[in-house]
C-alpha positions in Angstrom: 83.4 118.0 56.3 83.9 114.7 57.5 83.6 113.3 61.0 87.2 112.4 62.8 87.3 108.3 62.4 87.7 108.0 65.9 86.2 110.5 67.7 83.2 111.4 65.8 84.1 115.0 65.6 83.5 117.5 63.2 87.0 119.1 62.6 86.9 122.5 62.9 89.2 125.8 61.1 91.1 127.8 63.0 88.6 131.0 62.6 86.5 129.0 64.9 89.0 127.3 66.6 89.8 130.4 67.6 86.6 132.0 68.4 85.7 129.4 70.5 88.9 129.6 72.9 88.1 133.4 73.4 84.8 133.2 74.9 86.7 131.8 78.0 89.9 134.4 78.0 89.3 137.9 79.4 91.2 140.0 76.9 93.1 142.7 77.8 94.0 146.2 75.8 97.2 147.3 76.2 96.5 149.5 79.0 95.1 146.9 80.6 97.8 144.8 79.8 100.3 147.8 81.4 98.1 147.8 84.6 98.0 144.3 84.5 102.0 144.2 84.8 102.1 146.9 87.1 100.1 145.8 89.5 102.7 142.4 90.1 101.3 140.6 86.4 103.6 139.2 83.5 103.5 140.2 80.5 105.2 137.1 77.8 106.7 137.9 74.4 106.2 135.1 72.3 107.0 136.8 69.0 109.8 135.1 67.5 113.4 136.8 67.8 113.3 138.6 63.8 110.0 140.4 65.1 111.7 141.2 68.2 114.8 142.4 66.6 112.5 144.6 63.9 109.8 145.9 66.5 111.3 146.4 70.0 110.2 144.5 72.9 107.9 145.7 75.7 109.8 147.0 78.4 110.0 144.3 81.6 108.4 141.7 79.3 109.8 137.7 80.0 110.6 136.6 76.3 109.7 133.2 76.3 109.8 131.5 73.0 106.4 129.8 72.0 107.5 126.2 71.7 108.9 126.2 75.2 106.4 128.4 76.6 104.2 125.8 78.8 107.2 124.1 80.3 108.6 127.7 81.4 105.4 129.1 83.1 104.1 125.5 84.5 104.5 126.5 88.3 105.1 123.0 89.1 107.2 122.1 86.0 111.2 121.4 86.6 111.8 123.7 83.7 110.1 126.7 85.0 111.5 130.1 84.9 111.7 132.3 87.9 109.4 133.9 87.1 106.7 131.3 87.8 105.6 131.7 91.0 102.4 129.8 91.4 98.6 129.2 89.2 97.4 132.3 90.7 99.9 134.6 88.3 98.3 137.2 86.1 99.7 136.0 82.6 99.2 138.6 79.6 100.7 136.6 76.5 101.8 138.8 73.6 102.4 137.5 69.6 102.3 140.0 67.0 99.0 140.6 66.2 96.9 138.7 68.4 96.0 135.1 66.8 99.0 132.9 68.6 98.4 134.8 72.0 95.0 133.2 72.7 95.8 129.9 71.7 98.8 130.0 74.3 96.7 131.4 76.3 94.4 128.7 76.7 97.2 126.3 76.9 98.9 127.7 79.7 95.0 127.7 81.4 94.6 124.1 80.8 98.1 123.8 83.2 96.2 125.4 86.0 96.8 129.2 85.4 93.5 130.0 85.4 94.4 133.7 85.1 96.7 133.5 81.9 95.2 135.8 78.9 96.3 137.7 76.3 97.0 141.0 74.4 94.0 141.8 71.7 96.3 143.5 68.9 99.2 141.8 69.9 102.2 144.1 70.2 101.3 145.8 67.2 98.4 147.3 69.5 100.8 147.9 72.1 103.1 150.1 69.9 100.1 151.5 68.2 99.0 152.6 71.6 102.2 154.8 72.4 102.8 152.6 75.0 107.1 152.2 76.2 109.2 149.7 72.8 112.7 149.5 73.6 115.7 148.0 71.3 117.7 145.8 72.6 118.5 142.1 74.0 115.3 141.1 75.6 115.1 139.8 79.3 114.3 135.8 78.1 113.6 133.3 80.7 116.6 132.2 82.8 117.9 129.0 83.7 114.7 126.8 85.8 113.6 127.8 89.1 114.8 125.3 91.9 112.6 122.9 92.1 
């Protein structure tokens, strides 16, 4: 592969892209991921709405869709839902599978929630794990927090 022009960089594919971003995130199972919302966490759907509607969502998860997921948790952004209280929030991101979750993941960390992980398995690994799926309209982010 060729250098980046600008840069100087070697580009790297996603495989590595992502195995590089995981060495920093502390993956959770999904029991962690329940503990993790019991004990005062959030746990973020970012499946998109056919996976939701085929699948089930995770009971008490915010649904926040992926392309509007930094301005909702940013504690300080003017967009932010509710439920995005401050950079010290426990964040458990959850895709399908597990891929997407760790690169939000590590975008939400680079706005200051240093906390902010994901689910290994994705909600497949949730459901797989006999943990609570209900049907239904999901609780998505409401209108921005006061700001």
């Amino acid at each position: 592969m060729s250098e980046h022009p600008t840069t100087g960089e070697r580009p790297v594919g996603i495989d590595e892209l992502l195995e590089r971003v995981r060495r920093d995130l502390d993956r959770v199972t999904p029991e962690e991921a329940r503990d993790t919302a019991a004990a005062g966490g959030l746990l973020v759907d970012i499946r998109y709405a056919a996976l939701r509607e085929r699948d089930g969502l995770i009971p008490g998860a915010l649904v926040v869709e992926r392309n509007e997921l930094e301005w909702r948790l940013d504690p300080q952004g003017s967009h932010r839902a509710a439920e995005a209280v401050g950079h010290d929030l426990r964040v458990v991101v959850v895709c399908n599978e597990g891929y997407a979750s760790s690169l939000a993941a590590v975008s939400l960390r680079q706005l200051g929630l240093r906390h902010a992980t994901d689910l290994v398995g994705g909600f497949q690994a949730w459901k797989a794990a006999g943990l609570p799926v209900a049907a239904g309209p999901p609780v998505t982010a409401g209108p921005p927090a006061a700001g």
